[in-house]
C-alpha positions in Angstrom: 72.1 73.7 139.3 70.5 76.9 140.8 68.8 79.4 138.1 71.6 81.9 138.3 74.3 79.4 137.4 71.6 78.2 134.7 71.5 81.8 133.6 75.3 82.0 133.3 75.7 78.7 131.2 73.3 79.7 128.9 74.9 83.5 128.1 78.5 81.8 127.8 77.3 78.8 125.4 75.0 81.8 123.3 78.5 83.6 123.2 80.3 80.7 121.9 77.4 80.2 119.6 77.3 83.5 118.4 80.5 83.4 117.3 82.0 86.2 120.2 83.6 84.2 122.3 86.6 84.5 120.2 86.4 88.2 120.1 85.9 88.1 124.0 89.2 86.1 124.4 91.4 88.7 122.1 89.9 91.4 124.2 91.6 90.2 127.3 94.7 91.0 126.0 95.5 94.6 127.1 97.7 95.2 123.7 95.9 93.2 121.4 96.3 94.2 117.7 96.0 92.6 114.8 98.7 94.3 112.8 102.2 93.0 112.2 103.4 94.1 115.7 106.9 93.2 117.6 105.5 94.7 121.2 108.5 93.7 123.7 111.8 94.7 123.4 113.3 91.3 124.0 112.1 89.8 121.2 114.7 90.2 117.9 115.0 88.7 114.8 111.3 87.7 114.0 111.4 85.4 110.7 107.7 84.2 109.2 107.9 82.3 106.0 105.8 78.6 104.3 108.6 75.7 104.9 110.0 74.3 102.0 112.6 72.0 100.7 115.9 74.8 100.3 117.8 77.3 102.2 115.9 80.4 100.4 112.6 79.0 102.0 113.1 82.0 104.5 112.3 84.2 101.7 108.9 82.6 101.4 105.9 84.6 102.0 103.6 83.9 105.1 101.0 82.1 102.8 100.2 78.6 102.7 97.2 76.4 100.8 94.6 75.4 102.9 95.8 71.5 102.6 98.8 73.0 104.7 101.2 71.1 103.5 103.8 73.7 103.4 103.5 74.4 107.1 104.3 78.3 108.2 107.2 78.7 110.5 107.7 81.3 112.9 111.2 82.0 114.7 112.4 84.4 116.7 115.2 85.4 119.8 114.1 86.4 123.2 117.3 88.5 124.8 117.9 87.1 128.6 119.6 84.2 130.1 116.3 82.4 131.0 113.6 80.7 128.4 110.6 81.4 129.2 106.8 79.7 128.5 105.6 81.1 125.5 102.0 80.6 124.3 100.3 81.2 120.7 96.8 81.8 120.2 95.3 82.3 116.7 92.7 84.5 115.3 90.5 84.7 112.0 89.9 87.8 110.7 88.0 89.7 108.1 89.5 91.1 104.9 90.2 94.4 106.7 91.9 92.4 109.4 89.3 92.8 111.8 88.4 89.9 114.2 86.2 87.9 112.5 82.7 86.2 114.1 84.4 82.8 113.9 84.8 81.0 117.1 87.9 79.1 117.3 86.2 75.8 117.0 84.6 76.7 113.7 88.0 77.4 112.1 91.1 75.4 114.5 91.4 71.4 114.4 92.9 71.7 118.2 92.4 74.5 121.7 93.4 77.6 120.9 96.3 77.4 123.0 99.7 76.4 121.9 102.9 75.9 123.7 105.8 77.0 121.5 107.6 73.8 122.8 110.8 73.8 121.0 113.5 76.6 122.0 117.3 76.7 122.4 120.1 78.2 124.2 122.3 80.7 122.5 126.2 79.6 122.5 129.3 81.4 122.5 127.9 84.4 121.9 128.5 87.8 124.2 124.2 88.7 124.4 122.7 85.9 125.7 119.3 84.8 124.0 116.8 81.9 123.6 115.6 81.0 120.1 112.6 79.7 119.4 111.1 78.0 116.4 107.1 77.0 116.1 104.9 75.7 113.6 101.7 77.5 112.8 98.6 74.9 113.0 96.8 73.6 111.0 93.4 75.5 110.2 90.1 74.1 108.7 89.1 77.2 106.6 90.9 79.7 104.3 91.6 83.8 105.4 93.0 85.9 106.6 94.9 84.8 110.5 96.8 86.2 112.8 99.5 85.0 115.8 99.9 86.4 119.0 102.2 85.2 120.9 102.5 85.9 125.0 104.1 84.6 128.2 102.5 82.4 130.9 103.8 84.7 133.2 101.9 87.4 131.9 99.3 86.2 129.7 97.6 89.6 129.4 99.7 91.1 127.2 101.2 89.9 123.7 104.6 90.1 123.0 104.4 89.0 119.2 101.5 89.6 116.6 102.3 87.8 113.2 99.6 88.0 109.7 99.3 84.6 107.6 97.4 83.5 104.6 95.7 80.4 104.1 94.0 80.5 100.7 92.0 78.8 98.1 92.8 78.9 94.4 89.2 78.7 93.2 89.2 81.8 91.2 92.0 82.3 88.1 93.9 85.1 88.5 95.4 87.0 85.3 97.4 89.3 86.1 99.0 92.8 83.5 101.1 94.8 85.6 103.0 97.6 83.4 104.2 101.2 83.9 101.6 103.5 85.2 98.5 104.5 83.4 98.6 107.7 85.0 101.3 110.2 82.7 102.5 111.9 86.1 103.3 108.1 87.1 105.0 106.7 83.8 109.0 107.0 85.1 107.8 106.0 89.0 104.8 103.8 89.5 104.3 100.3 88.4 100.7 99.3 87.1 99.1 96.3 88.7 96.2 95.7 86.5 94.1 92.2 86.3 91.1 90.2 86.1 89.7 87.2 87.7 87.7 84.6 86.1 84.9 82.7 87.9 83.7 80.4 85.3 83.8 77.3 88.0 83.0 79.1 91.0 79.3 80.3 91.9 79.1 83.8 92.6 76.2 86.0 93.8 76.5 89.4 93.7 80.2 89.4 92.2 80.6 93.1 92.4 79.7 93.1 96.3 81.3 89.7 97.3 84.2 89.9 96.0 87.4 92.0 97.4 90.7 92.5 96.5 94.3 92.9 98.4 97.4 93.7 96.7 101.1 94.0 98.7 104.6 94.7 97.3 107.2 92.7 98.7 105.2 91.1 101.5 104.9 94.2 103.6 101.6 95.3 105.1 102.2 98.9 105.9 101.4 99.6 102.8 99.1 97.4 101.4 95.8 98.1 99.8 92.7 96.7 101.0 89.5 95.9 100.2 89.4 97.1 96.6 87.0 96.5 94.5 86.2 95.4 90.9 85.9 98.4 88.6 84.3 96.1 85.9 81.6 93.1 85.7 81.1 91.1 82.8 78.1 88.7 84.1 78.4 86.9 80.7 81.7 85.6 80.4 82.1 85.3 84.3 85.0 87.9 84.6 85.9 90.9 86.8 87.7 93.7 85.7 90.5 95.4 87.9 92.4 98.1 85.5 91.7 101.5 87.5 92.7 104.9 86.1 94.1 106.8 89.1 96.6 105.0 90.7 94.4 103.1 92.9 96.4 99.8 91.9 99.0 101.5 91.1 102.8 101.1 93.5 105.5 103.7 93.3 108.5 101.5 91.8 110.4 102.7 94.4 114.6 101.5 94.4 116.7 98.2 94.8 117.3 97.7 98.5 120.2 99.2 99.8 121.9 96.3 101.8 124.8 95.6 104.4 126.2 92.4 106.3 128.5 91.6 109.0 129.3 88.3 109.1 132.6 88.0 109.8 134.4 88.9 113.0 137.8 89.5 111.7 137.5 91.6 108.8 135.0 93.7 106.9 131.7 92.8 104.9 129.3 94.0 102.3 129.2 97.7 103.0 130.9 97.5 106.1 133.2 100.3 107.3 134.4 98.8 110.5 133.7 95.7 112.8 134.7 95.8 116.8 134.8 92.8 118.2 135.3 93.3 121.5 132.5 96.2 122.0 130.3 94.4 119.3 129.7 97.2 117.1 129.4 97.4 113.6 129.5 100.7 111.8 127.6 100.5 108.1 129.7 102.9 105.5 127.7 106.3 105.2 125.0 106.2 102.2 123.9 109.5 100.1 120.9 110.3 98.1 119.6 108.2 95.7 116.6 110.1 94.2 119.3 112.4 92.3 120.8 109.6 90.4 119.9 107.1 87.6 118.6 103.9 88.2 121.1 101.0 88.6 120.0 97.4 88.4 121.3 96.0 91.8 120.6 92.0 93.0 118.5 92.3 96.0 116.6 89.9 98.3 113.2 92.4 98.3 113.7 94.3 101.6 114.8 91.1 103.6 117.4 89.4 106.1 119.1 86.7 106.5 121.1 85.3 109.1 124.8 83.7 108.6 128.3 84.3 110.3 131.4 83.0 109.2 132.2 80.4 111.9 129.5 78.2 110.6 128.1 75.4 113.0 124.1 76.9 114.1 123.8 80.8 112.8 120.6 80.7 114.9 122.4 80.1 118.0 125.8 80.8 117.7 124.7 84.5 115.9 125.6 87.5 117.9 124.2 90.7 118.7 125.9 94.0 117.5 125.0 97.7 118.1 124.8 98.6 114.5 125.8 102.1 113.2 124.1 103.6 110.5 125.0 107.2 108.5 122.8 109.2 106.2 124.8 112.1 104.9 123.8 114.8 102.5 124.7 118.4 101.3 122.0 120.2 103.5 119.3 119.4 106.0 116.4 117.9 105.2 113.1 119.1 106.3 111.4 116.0 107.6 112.1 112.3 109.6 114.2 109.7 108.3 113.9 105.9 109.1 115.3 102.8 108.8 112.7 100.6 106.9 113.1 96.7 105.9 112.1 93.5 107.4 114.9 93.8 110.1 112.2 96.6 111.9 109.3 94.4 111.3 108.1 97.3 108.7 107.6 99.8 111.3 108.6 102.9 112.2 110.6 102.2 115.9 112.4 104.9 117.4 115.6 103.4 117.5 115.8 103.0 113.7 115.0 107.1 113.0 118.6 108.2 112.1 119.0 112.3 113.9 120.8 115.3 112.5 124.8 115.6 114.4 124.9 119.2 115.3 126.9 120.7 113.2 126.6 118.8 110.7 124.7 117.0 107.5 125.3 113.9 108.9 122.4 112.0 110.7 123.0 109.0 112.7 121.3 105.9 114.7 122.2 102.3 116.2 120.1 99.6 116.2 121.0 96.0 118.2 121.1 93.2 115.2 122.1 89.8 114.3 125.1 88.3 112.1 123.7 88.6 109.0 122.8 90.1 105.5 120.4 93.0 105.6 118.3 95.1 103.1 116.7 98.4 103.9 115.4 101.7 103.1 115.8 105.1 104.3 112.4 106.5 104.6 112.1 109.9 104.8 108.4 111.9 106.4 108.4 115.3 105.2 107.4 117.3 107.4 103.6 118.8 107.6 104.2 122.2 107.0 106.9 121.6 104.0 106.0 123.3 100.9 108.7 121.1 99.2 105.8 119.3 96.7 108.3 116.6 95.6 109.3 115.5 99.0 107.3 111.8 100.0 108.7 108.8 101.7 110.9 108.0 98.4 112.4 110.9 98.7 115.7 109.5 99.4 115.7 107.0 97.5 114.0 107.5 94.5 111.2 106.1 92.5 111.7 104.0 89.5 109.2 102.1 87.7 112.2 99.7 86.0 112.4 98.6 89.9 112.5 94.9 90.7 109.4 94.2 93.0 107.1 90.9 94.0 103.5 91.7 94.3 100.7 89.7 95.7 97.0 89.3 94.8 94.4 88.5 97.6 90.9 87.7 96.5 88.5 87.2 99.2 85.0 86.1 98.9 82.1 86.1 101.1 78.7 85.1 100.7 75.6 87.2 101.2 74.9 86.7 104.9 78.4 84.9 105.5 79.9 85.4 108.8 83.6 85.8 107.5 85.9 86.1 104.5 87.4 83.8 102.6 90.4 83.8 100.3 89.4 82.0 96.9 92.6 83.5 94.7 96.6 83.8 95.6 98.9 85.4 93.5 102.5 86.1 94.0 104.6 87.3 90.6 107.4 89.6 89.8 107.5 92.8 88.3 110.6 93.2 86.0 111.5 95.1 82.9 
């Protein structure tokens, strides 16, 4: 082996060593995030969610324990006629969901490189689709991870990008959530105050190591990161988290408003009209919310799932519709309004932002969707120069604090001079009044 070549092998293996190899590979993708992305148009109908033993499983979080035995599942359609070779790779990352200095052989049991190996045709159906169905591998330590998922044809850019949890419960959790703290906040926010107890579990600098995550029904667009504990009592091994100014603090928000189209032949929940033969469904118009009381409606947090009415496989034998939503109200509004839920991944896609008819209050948009039952929002975005105070995104609405939610707690841990974060406390619980 000539000294170049020598050379060479030695910066690669000091790469690896390092730890950057990893953060060399994500870079060759020319899309690469790590945020919850969908980033190709032909891929519908993303579902994330820890296996269990019951139909509601897909209602599960993207969380498993590090013994894994509740393996994550990931499924999802890809419109066209053709399957293609899809590949996963997985990534650690730090608390603020930046890559971490892990190389893949410090946290994977196997080559990070996985063929999604099991896929099916669509049948009887007008749009023609494959579905696809993997199982997220095992890991060896807990964190933060994401998927990205990519085609052999073009391997340099991701089509999917999914966030999971693999924690440790080595730090008790006790959670208070109540109204807001904040007088302003008493009839719209929900308080989520807590401690956590480290009476078995060796701890540093606890103020410094330790960082917190909270989310409201599993969503990451608005999560908070990387809080901090307000409080240390070194003596009794516990960490205080009740802040004063909303900074664990949610807007209650409303119940979810919801819709399905299950059925070819006649209407469903919140269904005006269903065309078969065009394959459009047309939602019946919704109104403002923020201007009424709170009403106590049975939701599924923001979710989807998916079902039709001639049983057999939904997965496969679901079809696609053009669906037709209506916002109307008694005068303009000054701002952007979206569809938000699970069904857009939690983000803010064109073809979900509902425009103003001319000539009217009504504004409109159409989105491609499977048989199924939806939730949603409408999410409005006042616009910059609106001297409207009172306008935010629950706007429409409305903010209540009696809301129905499911909130997580993340505690990550990581020791002075520790390469990455771990997760050492889960928490999922409901707030209800």
């Amino acid at each position: 082996m000539n000294f170049k070549l020598k050379v060479l092998r030695f910066i690669f293996l000091l790469l690896v060593n390092l730890g950057l190899f990893s953060v060399l590979k994500a870079q060759k993708f020319t899309n690469f995030t790590t945020e919850d992305k969908i980033l190709s148009e032909n891929i519908k109908t993303v579902q994330f969610y820890r296996a269990g033993s019951t139909p509601q499983e897909i209602f599960n979080t993207s969380a498993t324990n590090l013994d894994q035995e509740d393996p994550l599942i990931l499924r999802f359609d890809y419109l066209g006629e053709e399957a293609k070779y899809l590949y996963v790779k997985v990534f650690h990352c730090n608390s603020d969901w930046s890559i971490s200095d892990l190389n893949p052989a410090e946290y994977l049991v196997d080559y990070n490189e996985f063929l999604i190996e099991e896929y099916q045709f669509s049948f009887n159906t007008k749009t023609s689709f494959t579905h696809y169905l993997f199982s997220a591998p095992k890991v060896k330590l807990s964190g933060n991870y994401v998927l990205a998922v990519y085609d052999s044809e073009d391997p340099g850019r991701v089509l999917l990008v999914k966030r999971f949890l693999v924690y440790e419960n080595l730090i008790e959790i006790l959670p208070n959530f109540t109204f807001s703290t904040n007088v302003s906040g008493r009839r719209t926010h929900q308080q989520l105050d807590f401690q956590l107890v480290y009476r078995n579990y060796s701890l540093q600098d606890p103020q410094t190591e330790i960082k917190v995550a909270l989310r409201q029904n599993y969503r990451w667009d608005n999560a908070k990161l990387d809080i901090p504990p307000l409080f240390t009592d070194i003596n009794d091994k516990r960490l205080d988290f009740s802040y004063f100014n909303n900074e664990t603090a949610y807007p209650g928000g409303n119940e979810y408003r919801s819709f399905a189209f299950r059925h070819l032949n006649f209407t469903d929940i919140n269904l005006e009209s269903i065309n078969t033969n065009d394959r459009i469904a047309k939602i019946l118009p919704t109104k403002l919310r923020s201007n009424r009381a709170f009403v106590n409606d049975v939701d599924i947090n923001g979710k989807f799932f998916i079902e039709n009415s001639r049983g057999g496989s939904f997965d496969l034998e679901g079809d696609y519709f053009r669906v037709i939503f209506r916002f109307e109200n008694d005068k303009p509004l000054d701002g952007r309004i979206y569809v938000l839920g699970a069904l857009t991944n939690w983000e803010l896609k064109p073809e979900f932002e509902l425009l103003k008819e001319k000539d009217s209050n009504t504004y409109l948009t159409s989105a491609r969707l499977k048989q199924g039952y939806y939730n949603y929002y409408l999410h409005f975005i006042p616009d910059p120069d609106n001297p409207n105070r009172f306008m935010d995104e629950n706007y429409i609405e409305g903010s209540f604090f009696q809301t129905e939610n499911v909130y997580e707690i993340i505690v990550y841990h990581r020791n002075p001079g520790g390469r990455a974060d771990r997760i050492v406390g889960y928490l999922v619980k409901p707030f209800a009044r």
